[in-house]
GUMAR-271916 format. One record per residue (C-alpha): residue number from 1; x, y, z. Coordinates in steps of 0.25 Angstrom, whole numbers, always signed. Example, Ala and Ser with C-alpha at 12.3 -4.5 7.8 and 13.67 -1.06 7.14 Angstrom:
2
<1,<+49,-18,+31>>
<2,<+55,-4,+29>>
***
This chain:
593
<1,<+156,+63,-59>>
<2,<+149,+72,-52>>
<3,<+156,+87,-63>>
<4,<+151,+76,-72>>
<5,<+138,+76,-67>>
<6,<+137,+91,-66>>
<7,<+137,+91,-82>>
<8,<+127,+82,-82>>
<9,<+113,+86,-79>>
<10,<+101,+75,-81>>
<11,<+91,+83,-92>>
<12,<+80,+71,-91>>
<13,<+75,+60,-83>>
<14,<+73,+46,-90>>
<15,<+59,+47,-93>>
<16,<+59,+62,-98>>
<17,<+62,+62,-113>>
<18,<+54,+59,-124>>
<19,<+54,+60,-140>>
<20,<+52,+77,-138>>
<21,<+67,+76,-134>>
<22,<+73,+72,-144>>
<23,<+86,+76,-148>>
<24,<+89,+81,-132>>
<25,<+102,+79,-126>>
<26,<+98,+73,-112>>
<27,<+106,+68,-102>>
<28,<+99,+56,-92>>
<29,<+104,+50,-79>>
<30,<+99,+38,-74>>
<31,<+100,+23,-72>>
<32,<+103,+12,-82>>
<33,<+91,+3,-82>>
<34,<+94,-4,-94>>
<35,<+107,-4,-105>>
<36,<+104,-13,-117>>
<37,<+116,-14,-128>>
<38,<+112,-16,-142>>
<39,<+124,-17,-150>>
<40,<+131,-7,-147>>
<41,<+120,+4,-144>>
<42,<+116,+5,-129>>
<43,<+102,+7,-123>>
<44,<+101,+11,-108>>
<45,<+88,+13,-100>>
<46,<+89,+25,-92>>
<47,<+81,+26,-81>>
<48,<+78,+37,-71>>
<49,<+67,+39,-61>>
<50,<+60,+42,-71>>
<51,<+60,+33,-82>>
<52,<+69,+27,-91>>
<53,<+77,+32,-103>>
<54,<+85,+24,-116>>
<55,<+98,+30,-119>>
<56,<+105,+24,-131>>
<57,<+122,+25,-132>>
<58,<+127,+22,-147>>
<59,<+139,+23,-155>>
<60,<+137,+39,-156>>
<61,<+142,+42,-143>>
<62,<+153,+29,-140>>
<63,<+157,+34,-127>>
<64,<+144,+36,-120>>
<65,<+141,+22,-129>>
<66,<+153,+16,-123>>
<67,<+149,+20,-106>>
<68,<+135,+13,-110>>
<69,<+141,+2,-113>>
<70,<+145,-1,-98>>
<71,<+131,+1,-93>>
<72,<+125,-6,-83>>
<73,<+109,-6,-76>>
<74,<+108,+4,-67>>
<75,<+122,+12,-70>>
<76,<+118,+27,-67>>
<77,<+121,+36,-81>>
<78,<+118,+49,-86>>
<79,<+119,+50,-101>>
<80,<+117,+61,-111>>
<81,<+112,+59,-124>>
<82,<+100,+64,-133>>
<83,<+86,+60,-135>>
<84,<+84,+50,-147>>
<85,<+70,+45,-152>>
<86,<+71,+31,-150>>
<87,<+70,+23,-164>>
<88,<+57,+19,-170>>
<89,<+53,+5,-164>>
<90,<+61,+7,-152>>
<91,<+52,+17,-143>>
<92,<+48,+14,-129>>
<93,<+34,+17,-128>>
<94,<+35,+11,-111>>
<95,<+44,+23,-108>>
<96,<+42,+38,-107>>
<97,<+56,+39,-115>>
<98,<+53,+27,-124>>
<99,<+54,+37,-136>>
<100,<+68,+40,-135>>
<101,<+83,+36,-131>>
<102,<+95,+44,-126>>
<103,<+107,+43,-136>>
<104,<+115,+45,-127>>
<105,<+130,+53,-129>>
<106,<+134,+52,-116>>
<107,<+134,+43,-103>>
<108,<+138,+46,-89>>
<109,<+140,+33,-79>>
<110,<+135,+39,-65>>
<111,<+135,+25,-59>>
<112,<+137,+10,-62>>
<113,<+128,+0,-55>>
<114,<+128,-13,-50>>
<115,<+120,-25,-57>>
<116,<+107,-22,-52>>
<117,<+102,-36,-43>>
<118,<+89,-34,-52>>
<119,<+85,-27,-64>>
<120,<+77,-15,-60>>
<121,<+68,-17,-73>>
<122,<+65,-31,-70>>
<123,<+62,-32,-53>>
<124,<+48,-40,-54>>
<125,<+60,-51,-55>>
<126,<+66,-47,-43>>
<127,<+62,-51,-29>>
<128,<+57,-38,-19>>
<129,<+69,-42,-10>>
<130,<+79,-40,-20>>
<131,<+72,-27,-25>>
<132,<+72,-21,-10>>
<133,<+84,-25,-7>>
<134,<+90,-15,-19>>
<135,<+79,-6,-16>>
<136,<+87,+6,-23>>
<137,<+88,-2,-36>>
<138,<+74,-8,-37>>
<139,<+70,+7,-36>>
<140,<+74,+10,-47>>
<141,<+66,+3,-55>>
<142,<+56,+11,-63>>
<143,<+44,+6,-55>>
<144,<+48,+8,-41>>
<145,<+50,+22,-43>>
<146,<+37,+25,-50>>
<147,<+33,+19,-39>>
<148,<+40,+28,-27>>
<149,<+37,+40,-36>>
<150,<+23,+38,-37>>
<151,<+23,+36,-23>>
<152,<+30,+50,-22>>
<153,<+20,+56,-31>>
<154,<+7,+51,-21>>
<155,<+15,+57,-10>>
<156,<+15,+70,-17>>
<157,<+2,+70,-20>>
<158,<-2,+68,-7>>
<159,<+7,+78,+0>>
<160,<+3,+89,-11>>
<161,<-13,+84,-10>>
<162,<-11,+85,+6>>
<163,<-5,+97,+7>>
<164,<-16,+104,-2>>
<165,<-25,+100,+8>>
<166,<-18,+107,+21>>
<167,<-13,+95,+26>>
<168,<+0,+98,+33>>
<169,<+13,+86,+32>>
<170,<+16,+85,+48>>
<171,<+27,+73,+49>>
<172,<+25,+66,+63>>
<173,<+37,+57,+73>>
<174,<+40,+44,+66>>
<175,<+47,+41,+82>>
<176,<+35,+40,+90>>
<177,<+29,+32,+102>>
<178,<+25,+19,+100>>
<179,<+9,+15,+102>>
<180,<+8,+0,+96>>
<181,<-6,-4,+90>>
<182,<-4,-9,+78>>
<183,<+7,-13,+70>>
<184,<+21,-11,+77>>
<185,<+28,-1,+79>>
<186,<+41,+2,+76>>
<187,<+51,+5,+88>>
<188,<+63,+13,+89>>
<189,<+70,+15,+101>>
<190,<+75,+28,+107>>
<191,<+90,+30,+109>>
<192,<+88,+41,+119>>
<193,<+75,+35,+126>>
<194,<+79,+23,+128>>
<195,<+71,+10,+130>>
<196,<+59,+20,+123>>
<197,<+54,+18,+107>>
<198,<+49,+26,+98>>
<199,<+39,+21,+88>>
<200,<+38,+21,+74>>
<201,<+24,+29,+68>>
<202,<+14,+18,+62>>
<203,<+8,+28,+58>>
<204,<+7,+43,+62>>
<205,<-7,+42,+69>>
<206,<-6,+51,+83>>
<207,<+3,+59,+76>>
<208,<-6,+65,+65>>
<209,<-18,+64,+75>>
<210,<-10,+73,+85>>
<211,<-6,+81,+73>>
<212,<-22,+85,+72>>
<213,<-22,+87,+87>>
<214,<-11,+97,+85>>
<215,<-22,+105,+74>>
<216,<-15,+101,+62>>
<217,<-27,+97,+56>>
<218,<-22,+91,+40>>
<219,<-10,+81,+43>>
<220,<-2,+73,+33>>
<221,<+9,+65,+32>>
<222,<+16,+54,+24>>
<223,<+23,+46,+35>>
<224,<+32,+33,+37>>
<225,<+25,+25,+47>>
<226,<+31,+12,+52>>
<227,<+23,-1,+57>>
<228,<+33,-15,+63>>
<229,<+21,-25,+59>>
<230,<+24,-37,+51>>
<231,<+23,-34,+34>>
<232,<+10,-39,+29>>
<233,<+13,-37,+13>>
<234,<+15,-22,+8>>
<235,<+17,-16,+20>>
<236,<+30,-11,+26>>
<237,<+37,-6,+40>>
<238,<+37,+9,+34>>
<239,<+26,+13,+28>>
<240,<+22,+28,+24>>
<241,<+7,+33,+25>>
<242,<+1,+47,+23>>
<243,<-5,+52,+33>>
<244,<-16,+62,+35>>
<245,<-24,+68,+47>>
<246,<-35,+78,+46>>
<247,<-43,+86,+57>>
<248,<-58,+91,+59>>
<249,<-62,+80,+47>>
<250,<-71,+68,+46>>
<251,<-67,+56,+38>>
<252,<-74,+61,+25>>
<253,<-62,+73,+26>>
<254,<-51,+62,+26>>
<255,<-58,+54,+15>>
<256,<-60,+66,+6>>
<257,<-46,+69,+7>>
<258,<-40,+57,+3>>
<259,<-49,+55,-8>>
<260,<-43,+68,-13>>
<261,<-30,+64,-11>>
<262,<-31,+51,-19>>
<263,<-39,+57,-30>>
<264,<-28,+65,-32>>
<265,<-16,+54,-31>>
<266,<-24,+45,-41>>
<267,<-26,+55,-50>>
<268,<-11,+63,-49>>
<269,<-5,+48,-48>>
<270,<-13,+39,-55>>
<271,<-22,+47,-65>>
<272,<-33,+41,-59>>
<273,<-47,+49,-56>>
<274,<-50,+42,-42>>
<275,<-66,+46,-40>>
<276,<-69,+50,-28>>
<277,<-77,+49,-17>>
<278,<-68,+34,-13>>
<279,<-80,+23,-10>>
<280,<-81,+21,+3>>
<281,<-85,+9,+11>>
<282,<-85,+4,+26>>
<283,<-76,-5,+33>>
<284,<-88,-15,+34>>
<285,<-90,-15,+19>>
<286,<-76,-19,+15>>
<287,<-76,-30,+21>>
<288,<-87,-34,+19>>
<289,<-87,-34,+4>>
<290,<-70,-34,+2>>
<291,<-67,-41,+15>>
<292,<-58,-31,+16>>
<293,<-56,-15,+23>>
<294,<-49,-11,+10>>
<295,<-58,-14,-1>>
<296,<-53,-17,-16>>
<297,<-65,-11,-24>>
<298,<-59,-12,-37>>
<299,<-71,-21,-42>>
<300,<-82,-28,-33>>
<301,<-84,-42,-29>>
<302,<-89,-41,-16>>
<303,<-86,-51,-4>>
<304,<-101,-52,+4>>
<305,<-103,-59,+19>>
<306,<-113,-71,+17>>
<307,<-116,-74,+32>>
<308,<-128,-74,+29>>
<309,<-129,-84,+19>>
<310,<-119,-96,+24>>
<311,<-122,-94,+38>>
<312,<-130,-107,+40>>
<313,<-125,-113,+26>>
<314,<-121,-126,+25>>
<315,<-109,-125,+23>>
<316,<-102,-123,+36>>
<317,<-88,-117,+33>>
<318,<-99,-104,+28>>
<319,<-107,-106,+39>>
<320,<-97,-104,+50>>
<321,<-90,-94,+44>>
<322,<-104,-85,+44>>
<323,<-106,-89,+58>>
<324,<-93,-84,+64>>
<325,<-86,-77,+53>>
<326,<-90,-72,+38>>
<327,<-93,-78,+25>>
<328,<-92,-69,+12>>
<329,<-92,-72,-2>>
<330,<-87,-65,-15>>
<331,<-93,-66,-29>>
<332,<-80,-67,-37>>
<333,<-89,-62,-51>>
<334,<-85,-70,-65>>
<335,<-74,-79,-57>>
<336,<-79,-92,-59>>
<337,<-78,-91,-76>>
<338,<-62,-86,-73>>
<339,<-58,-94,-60>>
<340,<-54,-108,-61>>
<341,<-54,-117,-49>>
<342,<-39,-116,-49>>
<343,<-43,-101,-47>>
<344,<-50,-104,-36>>
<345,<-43,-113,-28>>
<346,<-31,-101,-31>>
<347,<-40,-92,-23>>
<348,<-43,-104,-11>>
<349,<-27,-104,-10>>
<350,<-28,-89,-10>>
<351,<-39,-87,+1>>
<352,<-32,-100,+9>>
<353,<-20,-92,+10>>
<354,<-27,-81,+18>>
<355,<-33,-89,+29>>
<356,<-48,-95,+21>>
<357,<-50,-110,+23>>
<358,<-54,-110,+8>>
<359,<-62,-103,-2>>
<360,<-76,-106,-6>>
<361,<-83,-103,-18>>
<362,<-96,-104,-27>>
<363,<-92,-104,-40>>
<364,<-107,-100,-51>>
<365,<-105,-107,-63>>
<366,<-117,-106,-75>>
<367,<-120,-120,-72>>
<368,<-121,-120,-56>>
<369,<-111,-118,-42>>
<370,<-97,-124,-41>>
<371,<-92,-122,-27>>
<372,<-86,-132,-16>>
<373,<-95,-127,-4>>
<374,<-110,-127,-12>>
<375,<-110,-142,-6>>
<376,<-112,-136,+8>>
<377,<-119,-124,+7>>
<378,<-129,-128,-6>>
<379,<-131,-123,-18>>
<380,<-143,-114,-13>>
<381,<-134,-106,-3>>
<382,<-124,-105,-13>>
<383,<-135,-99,-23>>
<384,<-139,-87,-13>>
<385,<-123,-83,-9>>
<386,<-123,-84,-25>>
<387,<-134,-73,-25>>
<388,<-129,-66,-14>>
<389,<-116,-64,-21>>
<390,<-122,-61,-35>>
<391,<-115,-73,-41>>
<392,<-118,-78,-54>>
<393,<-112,-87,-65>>
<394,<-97,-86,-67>>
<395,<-94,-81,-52>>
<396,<-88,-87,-41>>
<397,<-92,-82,-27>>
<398,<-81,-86,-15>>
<399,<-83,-87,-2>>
<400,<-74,-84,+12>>
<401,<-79,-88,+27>>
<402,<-72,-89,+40>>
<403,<-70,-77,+49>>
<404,<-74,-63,+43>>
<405,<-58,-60,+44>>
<406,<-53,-71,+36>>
<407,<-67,-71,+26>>
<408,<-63,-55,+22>>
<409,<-48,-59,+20>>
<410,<-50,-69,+12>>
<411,<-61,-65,+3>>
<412,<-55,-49,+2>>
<413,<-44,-56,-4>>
<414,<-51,-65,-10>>
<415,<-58,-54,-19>>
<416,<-46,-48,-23>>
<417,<-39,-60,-28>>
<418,<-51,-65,-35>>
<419,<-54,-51,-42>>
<420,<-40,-52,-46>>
<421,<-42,-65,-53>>
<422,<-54,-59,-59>>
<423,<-47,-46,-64>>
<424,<-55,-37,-57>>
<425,<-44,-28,-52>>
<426,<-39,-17,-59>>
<427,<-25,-13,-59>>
<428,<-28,+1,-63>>
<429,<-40,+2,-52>>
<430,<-42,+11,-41>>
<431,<-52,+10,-29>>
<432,<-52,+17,-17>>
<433,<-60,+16,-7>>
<434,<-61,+19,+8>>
<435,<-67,+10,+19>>
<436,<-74,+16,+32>>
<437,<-79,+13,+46>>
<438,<-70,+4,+49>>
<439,<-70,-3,+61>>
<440,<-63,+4,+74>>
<441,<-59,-8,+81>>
<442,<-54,-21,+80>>
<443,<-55,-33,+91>>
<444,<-40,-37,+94>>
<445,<-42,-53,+95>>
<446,<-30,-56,+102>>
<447,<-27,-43,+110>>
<448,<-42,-42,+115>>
<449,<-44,-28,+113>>
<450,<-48,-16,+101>>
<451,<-38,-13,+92>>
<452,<-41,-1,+82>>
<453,<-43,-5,+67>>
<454,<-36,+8,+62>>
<455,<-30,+14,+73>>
<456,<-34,+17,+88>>
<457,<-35,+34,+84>>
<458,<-47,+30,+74>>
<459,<-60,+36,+79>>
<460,<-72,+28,+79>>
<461,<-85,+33,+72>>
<462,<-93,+40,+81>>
<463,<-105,+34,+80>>
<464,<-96,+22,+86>>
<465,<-91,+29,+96>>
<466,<-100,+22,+106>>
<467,<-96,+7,+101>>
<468,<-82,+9,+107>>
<469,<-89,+6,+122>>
<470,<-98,-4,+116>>
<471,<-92,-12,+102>>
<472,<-79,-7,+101>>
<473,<-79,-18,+90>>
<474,<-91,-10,+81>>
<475,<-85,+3,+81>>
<476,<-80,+9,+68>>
<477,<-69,+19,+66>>
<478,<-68,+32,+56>>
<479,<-58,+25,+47>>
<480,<-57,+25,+34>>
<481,<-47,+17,+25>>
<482,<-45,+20,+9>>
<483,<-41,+9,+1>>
<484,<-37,+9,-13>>
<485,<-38,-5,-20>>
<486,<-40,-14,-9>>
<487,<-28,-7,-1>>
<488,<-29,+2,+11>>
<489,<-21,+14,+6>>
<490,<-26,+23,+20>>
<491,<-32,+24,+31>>
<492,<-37,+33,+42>>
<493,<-48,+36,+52>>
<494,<-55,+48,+60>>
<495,<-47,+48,+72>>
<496,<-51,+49,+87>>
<497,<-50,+63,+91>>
<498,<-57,+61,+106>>
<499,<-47,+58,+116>>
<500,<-60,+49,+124>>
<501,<-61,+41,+111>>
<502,<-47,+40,+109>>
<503,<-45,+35,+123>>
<504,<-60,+23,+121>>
<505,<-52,+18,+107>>
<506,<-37,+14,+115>>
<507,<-44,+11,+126>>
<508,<-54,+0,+117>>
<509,<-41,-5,+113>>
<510,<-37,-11,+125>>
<511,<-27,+1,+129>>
<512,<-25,+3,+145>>
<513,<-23,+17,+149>>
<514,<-9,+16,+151>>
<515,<-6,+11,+136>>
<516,<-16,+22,+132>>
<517,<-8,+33,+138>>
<518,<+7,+26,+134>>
<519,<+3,+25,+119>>
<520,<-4,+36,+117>>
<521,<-6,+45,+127>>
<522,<-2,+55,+122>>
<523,<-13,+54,+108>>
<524,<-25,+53,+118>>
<525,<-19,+66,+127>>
<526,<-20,+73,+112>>
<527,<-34,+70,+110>>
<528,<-37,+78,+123>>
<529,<-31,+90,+118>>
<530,<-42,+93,+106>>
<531,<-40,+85,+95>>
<532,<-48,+86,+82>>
<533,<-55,+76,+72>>
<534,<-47,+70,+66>>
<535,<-42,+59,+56>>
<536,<-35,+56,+46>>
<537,<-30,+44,+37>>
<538,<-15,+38,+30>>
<539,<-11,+31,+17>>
<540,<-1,+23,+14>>
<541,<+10,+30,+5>>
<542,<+16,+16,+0>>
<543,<+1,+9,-2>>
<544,<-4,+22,-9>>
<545,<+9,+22,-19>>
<546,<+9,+6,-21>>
<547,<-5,+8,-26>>
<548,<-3,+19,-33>>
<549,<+10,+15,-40>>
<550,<+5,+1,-44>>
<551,<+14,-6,-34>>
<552,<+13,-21,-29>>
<553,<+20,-17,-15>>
<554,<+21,-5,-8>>
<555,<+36,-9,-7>>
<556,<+36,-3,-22>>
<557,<+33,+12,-17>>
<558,<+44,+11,-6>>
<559,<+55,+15,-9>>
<560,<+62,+6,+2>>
<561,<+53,-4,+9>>
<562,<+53,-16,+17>>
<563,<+49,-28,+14>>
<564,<+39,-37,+20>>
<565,<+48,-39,+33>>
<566,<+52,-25,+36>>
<567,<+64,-26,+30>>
<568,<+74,-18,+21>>
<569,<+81,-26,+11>>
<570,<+90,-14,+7>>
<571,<+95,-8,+19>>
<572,<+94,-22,+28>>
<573,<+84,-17,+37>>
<574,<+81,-17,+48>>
<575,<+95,-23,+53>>
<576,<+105,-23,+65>>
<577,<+109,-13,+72>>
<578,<+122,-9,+80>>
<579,<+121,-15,+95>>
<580,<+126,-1,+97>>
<581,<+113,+6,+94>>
<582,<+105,-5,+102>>
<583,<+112,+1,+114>>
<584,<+109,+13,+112>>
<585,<+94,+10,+110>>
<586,<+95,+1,+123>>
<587,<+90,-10,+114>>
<588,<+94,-25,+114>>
<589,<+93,-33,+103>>
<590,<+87,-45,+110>>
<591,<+88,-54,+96>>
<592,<+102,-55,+98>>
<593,<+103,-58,+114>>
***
């Protein structure tokens, strides 16, 4: 086979040839996607990485007409023959190669194949379980490897964009120490220390700001980081982020150079001329009018806190919830001449399922109010909220009240599931946006203490320095987050770059000085040594490309994920290990005592 080989040299991929070839002896390797016999005459579909072309055996060459004969989906073949206009009637106008066929004179077999336990042309019938569990098949179908090539080609983009701009690629430990706030780490035990763990790197946070203590200035790189925290949907174990860190900047420096970069990935990738400056908007303004810290701004329809109004309303489910928590409506425009009742009663189940008692609405008909809850509040309150929200004939206004928490949940997803009812979101858009001044910290309920809403390295803006003696609570941070489409695609923050500060943000977060100095010690001992401003910001690689590539699930720009519990169908992973290398790593399996 493999003399055989030597003579045969591939001259073209399967996507390469059109009607200017005419008349060209090829030869093709690939797999068979699809054999159709037709009397005698044989069409295969030869497929490639690249595309897919139709070879025809017939009557003229009997031999290589015979070998086709036993064909089969996915046998390997190379074939040479010469390139044929296709018949009048018969082009392809779906594919590249749709023009022409192969007519071939000769067939090499390189492989046969097993039945496949789908068909790779047909796997929206096949459940994601079977699909991952032959991951190697279901990569071959034409879709996922557009996909992991076009997550190939954002990653170029971004190394040769990076580079240009005198950012150096510094790789940094993937065994580190372990310093839990947050999700879980990952532990693996050391053979030769025994009884001590290394950690695996959420995220390579000291790392690059050490990086810029050590005078490096321009960081980058794309990085695996590993978080043990239970899957909410799309979101796996491993996970790979670019990462950036600059020197002597501001945030303006950061934000102009990720604009640049994604002006340049839209257009390289997408054809798409992504205006720039992004909008901007603060922290308090997305939730106030999305409910939400990543904004979907692809059309309008605003949600709007009407405290105010309801607060000593009759009706008492409105006037509690303005007390203690928040009331806030949404004008959903036109609704009410396309939503039946069944739709909404559809989108009560809908808000139900998230945690609302119900959902209440004014629907403004030509004729006068239909709504359950004007009986309690009158129609004269209902008149102003109308006003308030710009209603008018044909639209129906919603409302959610409880606590803020739950009311923003609700009615962010409330928005979005309504303005996809109404059409309002389109496929083919793009919005990206960046949120500020979010808050620095958080109030940890059940712990009692101060926990960082980004990270404890985030610095605070100066102007609320002071607030850390006085209201922790009301102190904001320079962080920024971008979002693309209602999705955080990145996020960073100017860090702290005083060892004082440093020390007042763990020590608001309820660290003694003996857990200061065991988790990181050895961070606050760098800031002492002269450490610049800095700050910096990640992405996530899979989030990026599943946007990008048009992707339901991040799991389709992976080439091997998890699924939801962390598991690898495929290699049967995570699984038992030999009590032999437990001893080793002085370990007890305690499940099994």
């Amino acid at each position: 086979m493999l003399s055989d080989m030597a003579e045969w040299r591939r001259t073209h991929s399967c996507a390469e040839l059109t009607e200017s070839d005419k008349g060209q002896e090829v030869i093709l390797m690939g797999w068979v996607h699809r054999r159709r016999d037709h009397g005698g005459v044989i069409f295969v579909d030869l497929r490639d990485k690249e595309g897919i072309t139709q070879v025809v055996f017939n009557e003229s060459a009997p031999e290589a007409q015979k070998k086709a004969d036993a064909l089969r989906s996915e046998f390997v073949i190379a074939i040479k023959g010469v390139v044929s206009l296709r018949p009048e009637g018969m082009r392809n106008e779906t594919l590249v190669t749709g023009g022409i066929e192969i007519i071939s004179s000769e067939i090499r077999i390189l492989n046969t194949a097993l039945t496949p336990p789908f068909m790779l042309d047909e796997y929206h019938q096949t459940s994601e379980d079977i699909r991952l569990k032959y991951r190697y098949l279901d990569l071959r179908r034409p879709l996922l490897q557009k996909n992991i090539i076009q997550r190939h080609n954002i990653v170029k983009n971004i190394r040769k964009y990076l580079y240009s701009k005198g950012f150096l690629d510094i790789e940094t430990p993937f065994l580190t120490k372990s310093t839990p706030e947050g999700a879980r780490d990952y532990l693996v035990p050391s053979r030769v220390n025994p009884g001590r763990y290394y950690a695996l790197p959420q995220s390579p946070q000291m790392f690059k700001q050490l990086l810029m203590m050590s005078g490096f200035e321009k960081y980058f790189q794309i990085v695996r980081c590993f978080r043990d925290e239970d899957l909410r949907a799309d979101r796996q174990p491993e996970f790979t982020q670019l990462d950036i860190e600059m020197s002597f900047i501001d945030r303006n420096d950061i934000i102009d150079l990720i604009e640049g970069l994604f002006v340049k990935l839209f257009k390289e990738l997408m054809g798409i001329d992504m205006p720039r400056p992004f909008p901007a908007m603060s922290y308090a303004d997305a939730m106030e009018k999305f409910g939400h810290d990543a904004p979907d701004t692809r059309f309008e329809m605003y949600l709007k806190t009407i405290n105010n109004l309801v607060a000593n309303c009759g009706f008492a489910v409105f006037a509690e919830a303005a007390q203690t928590g928040s009331v806030k409506a949404l004008n959903a425009k036109g609704a009410g001449n396309k939503f039946s009742r069944k739709d909404i009663d559809t989108l009560a189940d809908f808000v139900t399922t998230l945690g609302a008692k119900g959902l209440a609405y004014i629907k403004i008909n030509p004729d006068g109010l239909q709504s359950p809850i004007i009986k309690f509040m009158g129609e004269e309150l209902a008149k102003v909220i109308i006003k308030e929200m710009n209603g008018e004939p044909g639209d129906i206004i919603f409302f959610g009240a409880g606590s803020a928490s739950l009311v923003n949940l609700t009615m962010s997803k409330l928005r979005i599931q309504t303005a996809n009812m109404l059409g309002l979101i389109k496929p083919d858009q793009y919005c990206l946006t960046w949120v500020l001044d979010f808050p620095l910290l958080d109030w940890n309920e059940d712990e009692k203490r101060y926990v960082a809403v980004h990270h404890p390295f985030t610095a605070p803006m100066d102007e609320d320095i002071p607030l850390l003696s006085e209201k922790p609570g009301k102190a904001r941070a320079k962080a920024y987050d971008l979002v693309l489409n209602g999705t955080e695609i990145g996020g960073g923050s100017i860090r702290i770059h005083r060892s004082d500060v440093q020390q007042s943000m763990f020590k608001l977060m309820g660290f003694s000085d003996d857990e200061l100095q065991n988790r990181f010690g050895f961070f606050v001992d760098a800031l002492k040594y002269g450490a610049p401003p800095h700050g910096g910001i990640a992405f996530g690689i899979d989030r990026v490309s599943a946007l990008f590539s048009g992707a339901d699930s991040i799991r389709d720009v992976i080439a091997f994920p998890k699924t939801q519990k962390a598991t690898d169908i495929m290699c049967d992973a995570p699984n038992t290990v030999d009590i032999g290398q437990l001893k080793e790593l002085r370990i007890r399996n305690t499940l099994e005592d």
